[in-house]
C-alpha positions, 0 to 999 in steps of 0.5 A: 500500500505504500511507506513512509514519504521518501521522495528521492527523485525530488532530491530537495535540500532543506532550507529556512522559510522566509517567506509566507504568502496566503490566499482564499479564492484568489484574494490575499488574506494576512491573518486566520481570521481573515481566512476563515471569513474569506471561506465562507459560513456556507463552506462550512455548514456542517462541522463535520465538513472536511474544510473544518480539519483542514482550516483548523489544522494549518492555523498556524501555517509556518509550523505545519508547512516545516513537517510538511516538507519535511514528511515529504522529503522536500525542501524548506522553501525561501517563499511560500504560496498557501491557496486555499480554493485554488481554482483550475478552469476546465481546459475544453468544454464547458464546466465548473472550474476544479477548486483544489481544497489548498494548492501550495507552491514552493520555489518549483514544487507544487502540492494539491491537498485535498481534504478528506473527513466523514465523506464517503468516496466520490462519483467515479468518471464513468458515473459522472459521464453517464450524468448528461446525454451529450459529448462536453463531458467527453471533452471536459474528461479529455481537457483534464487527461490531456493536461495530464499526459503533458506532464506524465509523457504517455496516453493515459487509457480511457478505461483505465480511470473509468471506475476512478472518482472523477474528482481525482482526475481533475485534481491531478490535472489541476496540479499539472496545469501550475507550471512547477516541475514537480507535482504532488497529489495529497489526500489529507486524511482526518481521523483515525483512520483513512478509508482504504479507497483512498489508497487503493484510488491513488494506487490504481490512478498512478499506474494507469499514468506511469508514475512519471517522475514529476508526479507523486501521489501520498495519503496523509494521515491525520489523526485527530480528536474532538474539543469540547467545542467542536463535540457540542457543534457535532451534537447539535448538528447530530440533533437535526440542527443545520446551517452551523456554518455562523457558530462553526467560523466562531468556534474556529476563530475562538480556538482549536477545534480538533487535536492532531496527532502526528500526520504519517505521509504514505508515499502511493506506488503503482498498482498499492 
Protein backbone atom coordinates (compact mmCIF):
# COMPACT_ATOMS: atom_id res chain seq x y z
CA UNK A 1 0.00 0.00 0.00
CA UNK A 2 2.86 2.35 0.27
CA UNK A 3 5.51 3.66 3.23
CA UNK A 4 6.98 6.43 4.81
CA UNK A 5 7.42 9.64 2.02
CA UNK A 6 10.77 9.42 0.68
CA UNK A 7 10.67 11.18 -2.38
CA UNK A 8 14.41 10.99 -3.72
CA UNK A 9 13.54 11.59 -7.18
CA UNK A 10 12.53 15.38 -5.96
CA UNK A 11 16.08 15.24 -4.42
CA UNK A 12 15.49 18.78 -2.43
CA UNK A 13 17.99 20.32 0.45
CA UNK A 14 16.06 21.95 3.47
CA UNK A 15 16.47 25.36 3.85
CA UNK A 16 14.61 28.23 6.14
CA UNK A 17 11.36 29.67 5.15
CA UNK A 18 11.41 33.29 4.95
CA UNK A 19 8.58 33.98 3.22
CA UNK A 20 4.57 33.34 3.75
CA UNK A 21 2.05 34.44 1.18
CA UNK A 22 -1.81 33.39 1.69
CA UNK A 23 -4.93 33.49 -0.34
CA UNK A 24 -8.69 32.26 -0.37
CA UNK A 25 -10.18 32.42 -3.88
CA UNK A 26 -7.60 34.11 -5.10
CA UNK A 27 -7.90 37.03 -2.64
CA UNK A 28 -4.72 37.87 -0.34
CA UNK A 29 -5.53 37.41 3.26
CA UNK A 30 -2.90 38.13 6.36
CA UNK A 31 -4.07 36.53 9.33
CA UNK A 32 -6.81 33.26 10.16
CA UNK A 33 -9.44 35.14 10.76
CA UNK A 34 -9.27 36.81 7.55
CA UNK A 35 -9.19 33.27 6.31
CA UNK A 36 -11.92 31.82 7.83
CA UNK A 37 -14.34 34.81 6.82
CA UNK A 38 -12.87 34.62 3.24
CA UNK A 39 -14.00 30.51 3.32
CA UNK A 40 -17.49 31.47 3.94
CA UNK A 41 -20.15 30.13 6.61
CA UNK A 42 -21.76 28.46 3.57
CA UNK A 43 -18.23 26.07 3.35
CA UNK A 44 -18.84 25.17 6.25
CA UNK A 45 -22.28 24.47 7.39
CA UNK A 46 -21.86 21.23 8.75
CA UNK A 47 -18.92 20.84 11.22
CA UNK A 48 -18.49 17.80 10.01
CA UNK A 49 -17.12 19.07 6.50
CA UNK A 50 -13.61 18.50 5.77
CA UNK A 51 -12.85 22.25 5.13
CA UNK A 52 -13.35 22.46 9.45
CA UNK A 53 -9.81 19.73 9.96
CA UNK A 54 -8.31 21.40 7.12
CA UNK A 55 -8.62 25.42 8.31
CA UNK A 56 -8.19 24.16 11.87
CA UNK A 57 -5.03 22.12 11.23
CA UNK A 58 -2.95 24.88 9.04
CA UNK A 59 -3.98 27.89 11.70
CA UNK A 60 -0.61 28.06 12.21
CA UNK A 61 0.58 27.93 8.64
CA UNK A 62 4.63 28.07 9.50
CA UNK A 63 4.68 25.11 11.80
CA UNK A 64 2.89 22.91 9.76
CA UNK A 65 4.24 23.96 6.38
CA UNK A 66 8.37 22.92 8.18
CA UNK A 67 6.73 18.96 8.93
CA UNK A 68 5.06 19.12 5.86
CA UNK A 69 8.38 19.49 3.87
CA UNK A 70 9.83 17.61 5.68
CA UNK A 71 7.47 14.47 5.93
CA UNK A 72 7.58 14.83 2.24
CA UNK A 73 11.46 14.78 1.56
CA UNK A 74 11.18 18.45 0.26
CA UNK A 75 12.96 21.28 0.93
CA UNK A 76 12.06 24.01 3.26
CA UNK A 77 11.10 26.93 0.67
CA UNK A 78 12.68 30.68 0.85
CA UNK A 79 8.80 31.76 -0.36
CA UNK A 80 5.86 30.31 0.13
CA UNK A 81 2.24 30.27 -1.57
CA UNK A 82 -0.54 28.64 0.76
CA UNK A 83 -4.04 28.86 -2.00
CA UNK A 84 -6.94 27.71 -0.28
CA UNK A 85 -9.96 27.31 -3.34
CA UNK A 86 -7.42 27.26 -5.92
CA UNK A 87 -9.23 27.30 -8.96
CA UNK A 88 -8.01 25.31 -12.15
CA UNK A 89 -10.96 26.18 -15.42
CA UNK A 90 -11.73 23.23 -17.50
CA UNK A 91 -9.25 23.09 -20.36
CA UNK A 92 -12.08 22.00 -23.07
CA UNK A 93 -15.69 22.32 -22.94
CA UNK A 94 -17.81 23.75 -20.70
CA UNK A 95 -17.79 23.34 -16.99
CA UNK A 96 -17.11 24.12 -13.44
CA UNK A 97 -13.63 25.06 -12.65
CA UNK A 98 -11.76 22.45 -10.24
CA UNK A 99 -11.21 24.26 -6.66
CA UNK A 100 -8.20 22.40 -5.07
CA UNK A 101 -9.20 22.27 -1.06
CA UNK A 102 -5.19 24.06 -0.65
CA UNK A 103 -2.54 24.44 -3.74
CA UNK A 104 0.85 25.22 -2.20
CA UNK A 105 3.90 26.46 -4.28
CA UNK A 106 7.19 26.20 -3.14
CA UNK A 107 10.23 27.50 -5.42
CA UNK A 108 9.23 24.66 -8.35
CA UNK A 109 7.30 22.19 -6.25
CA UNK A 110 3.88 22.33 -6.17
CA UNK A 111 1.11 20.41 -3.53
CA UNK A 112 -2.52 19.90 -4.16
CA UNK A 113 -4.09 18.81 -0.93
CA UNK A 114 -7.20 17.61 -0.97
CA UNK A 115 -9.18 17.27 2.29
CA UNK A 116 -10.96 14.38 3.39
CA UNK A 117 -13.21 13.92 6.54
CA UNK A 118 -16.51 11.95 7.33
CA UNK A 119 -17.38 11.82 3.09
CA UNK A 120 -17.88 8.91 1.59
CA UNK A 121 -15.91 8.07 -1.93
CA UNK A 122 -16.97 10.41 -4.81
CA UNK A 123 -18.74 9.60 -8.10
CA UNK A 124 -16.41 7.87 -10.34
CA UNK A 125 -15.88 9.06 -14.00
CA UNK A 126 -17.93 6.72 -15.60
CA UNK A 127 -20.99 7.76 -13.07
CA UNK A 128 -20.28 11.27 -13.88
CA UNK A 129 -20.13 10.85 -17.82
CA UNK A 130 -23.24 8.98 -17.71
CA UNK A 131 -24.82 12.15 -15.99
CA UNK A 132 -25.53 14.33 -19.22
CA UNK A 133 -26.61 12.90 -22.60
CA UNK A 134 -24.25 14.88 -24.50
CA UNK A 135 -20.25 14.98 -25.51
CA UNK A 136 -18.97 18.43 -23.30
CA UNK A 137 -18.24 15.86 -20.54
CA UNK A 138 -16.10 13.99 -23.00
CA UNK A 139 -14.39 16.85 -23.73
CA UNK A 140 -14.22 18.11 -20.24
CA UNK A 141 -12.55 14.40 -19.16
CA UNK A 142 -10.28 14.87 -22.39
CA UNK A 143 -9.09 18.66 -21.29
CA UNK A 144 -8.38 17.27 -17.96
CA UNK A 145 -6.43 13.96 -19.10
CA UNK A 146 -4.57 15.60 -21.77
CA UNK A 147 -3.13 18.28 -19.08
CA UNK A 148 -2.06 15.23 -17.63
CA UNK A 149 -0.46 13.16 -20.41
CA UNK A 150 1.52 16.65 -20.97
CA UNK A 151 3.22 16.04 -17.77
CA UNK A 152 3.38 12.08 -17.46
CA UNK A 153 4.56 11.97 -21.45
CA UNK A 154 2.45 8.89 -22.27
CA UNK A 155 -1.51 8.50 -23.23
CA UNK A 156 -3.40 7.97 -20.32
CA UNK A 157 -6.00 4.65 -21.34
CA UNK A 158 -9.73 5.85 -21.18
CA UNK A 159 -10.89 2.68 -19.46
CA UNK A 160 -8.17 2.63 -17.08
CA UNK A 161 -9.86 5.73 -14.88
CA UNK A 162 -13.48 4.96 -15.61
CA UNK A 163 -14.20 3.29 -12.07
CA UNK A 164 -11.76 6.11 -10.54
CA UNK A 165 -13.53 9.29 -8.83
CA UNK A 166 -13.64 11.90 -11.32
CA UNK A 167 -12.63 14.08 -8.67
CA UNK A 168 -9.21 12.51 -8.81
CA UNK A 169 -8.63 13.08 -12.29
CA UNK A 170 -9.36 16.99 -12.29
CA UNK A 171 -7.37 17.38 -9.49
CA UNK A 172 -4.37 15.95 -10.77
CA UNK A 173 -4.94 17.71 -13.98
CA UNK A 174 -5.07 20.59 -11.75
CA UNK A 175 -1.59 20.41 -10.16
CA UNK A 176 -0.40 19.65 -13.51
CA UNK A 177 -1.79 22.97 -15.14
CA UNK A 178 0.70 25.22 -12.42
CA UNK A 179 3.52 25.14 -14.21
CA UNK A 180 6.16 23.63 -11.39
CA UNK A 181 8.24 20.71 -12.22
CA UNK A 182 7.39 18.69 -9.91
CA UNK A 183 3.73 17.91 -8.68
CA UNK A 184 2.08 16.03 -5.66
CA UNK A 185 -1.26 14.90 -5.11
CA UNK A 186 -2.11 14.77 -1.13
CA UNK A 187 -5.10 13.47 0.38
CA UNK A 188 -5.00 14.84 3.74
CA UNK A 189 -6.94 12.40 5.68
CA UNK A 190 -8.51 13.18 9.23
CA UNK A 191 -9.46 10.59 11.88
CA UNK A 192 -8.20 7.75 12.80
CA UNK A 193 -8.04 6.16 10.08
CA UNK A 194 -8.14 6.72 6.46
CA UNK A 195 -10.77 4.78 4.42
CA UNK A 196 -8.90 2.09 2.30
CA UNK A 197 -10.10 3.54 -1.30
CA UNK A 198 -8.13 6.32 -0.88
CA UNK A 199 -5.01 4.49 -1.15
CA UNK A 200 -6.49 1.85 -3.49
CA UNK A 201 -7.71 5.13 -5.87
CA UNK A 202 -4.34 6.64 -5.84
CA UNK A 203 -2.51 3.12 -6.08
CA UNK A 204 -4.74 2.42 -9.47
CA UNK A 205 -4.76 6.04 -10.86
CA UNK A 206 -0.82 6.05 -10.96
CA UNK A 207 -0.47 3.10 -12.60
CA UNK A 208 -2.69 3.88 -15.19
CA UNK A 209 -0.49 7.22 -15.99
CA UNK A 210 3.07 5.68 -15.05
CA UNK A 211 4.09 7.24 -12.37
CA UNK A 212 6.08 9.93 -14.26
CA UNK A 213 8.82 11.35 -12.29
CA UNK A 214 7.10 14.89 -11.93
CA UNK A 215 4.11 13.18 -10.25
CA UNK A 216 3.53 11.70 -6.86
CA UNK A 217 0.64 10.82 -5.26
CA UNK A 218 0.73 10.48 -0.85
CA UNK A 219 -2.22 9.69 1.54
CA UNK A 220 -1.62 11.91 4.50
CA UNK A 221 -2.67 10.55 7.90
CA UNK A 222 -4.00 12.80 10.46
CA UNK A 223 -5.34 11.59 13.45
CA UNK A 224 -7.45 13.76 15.49
CA UNK A 225 -9.54 14.24 18.09
CA UNK A 226 -12.59 16.24 19.10
CA UNK A 227 -12.63 19.59 21.62
CA UNK A 228 -15.13 20.43 23.61
CA UNK A 229 -16.39 22.75 21.43
CA UNK A 230 -16.44 21.24 18.37
CA UNK A 231 -18.36 17.97 20.11
CA UNK A 232 -21.19 20.44 21.24
CA UNK A 233 -21.41 21.60 17.50
CA UNK A 234 -21.40 17.65 16.23
CA UNK A 235 -24.16 17.29 18.79
CA UNK A 236 -26.12 19.74 17.86
CA UNK A 237 -25.54 19.17 14.08
CA UNK A 238 -26.09 15.07 15.08
CA UNK A 239 -29.82 16.64 16.66
CA UNK A 240 -31.28 17.77 13.33
CA UNK A 241 -29.75 21.18 13.65
CA UNK A 242 -28.45 22.98 10.14
CA UNK A 243 -26.80 25.80 8.81
CA UNK A 244 -24.00 25.73 11.62
CA UNK A 245 -21.97 27.41 9.39
CA UNK A 246 -22.13 31.08 11.88
CA UNK A 247 -21.14 29.25 15.00
CA UNK A 248 -18.81 26.76 13.33
CA UNK A 249 -16.47 30.17 11.66
CA UNK A 250 -16.89 31.33 15.52
CA UNK A 251 -15.70 28.49 17.28
CA UNK A 252 -12.60 28.42 14.84
CA UNK A 253 -11.67 31.86 15.26
CA UNK A 254 -12.42 31.27 19.37
CA UNK A 255 -9.95 28.39 19.40
CA UNK A 256 -8.66 24.52 18.34
CA UNK A 257 -11.38 22.76 17.28
CA UNK A 258 -9.53 19.50 16.96
CA UNK A 259 -6.43 17.80 18.40
CA UNK A 260 -3.89 16.31 15.84
CA UNK A 261 -1.75 13.63 16.35
CA UNK A 262 1.25 13.46 14.21
CA UNK A 263 0.43 13.21 10.36
CA UNK A 264 2.11 9.94 8.70
CA UNK A 265 2.87 10.55 4.65
CA UNK A 266 2.11 7.30 2.76
CA UNK A 267 4.02 7.52 -0.45
CA UNK A 268 1.39 5.62 -3.06
CA UNK A 269 3.43 3.25 -5.66
CA UNK A 270 1.54 1.93 -8.78
CA UNK A 271 -0.71 -0.84 -8.50
CA UNK A 272 -0.99 -0.39 -3.79
Amino acid sequence: MGGYVRLARIGLILCAMTNLRRTVHGREVYSFEELVKGIGPGAVASPRRSTVPLLDYWRIPEQRLNDLWERLSVRQPATTEMHFEHEVPVQRGRGKSSFTDLMIFADDVAVAIEAKFTEPRYESVGIWLAGALTTNRVDVLEGWLCAIEAVAERPIGRDAVRDLPYQLIHRTAAVCCTGRRHRLVVYQVFGDAPASHYCDDLGRFATAIGAPLGIAFVVLRCVCRPTDSYARLEERWRAGERDLGEDVCEALLAGALLEFGQPVAILIQPGS
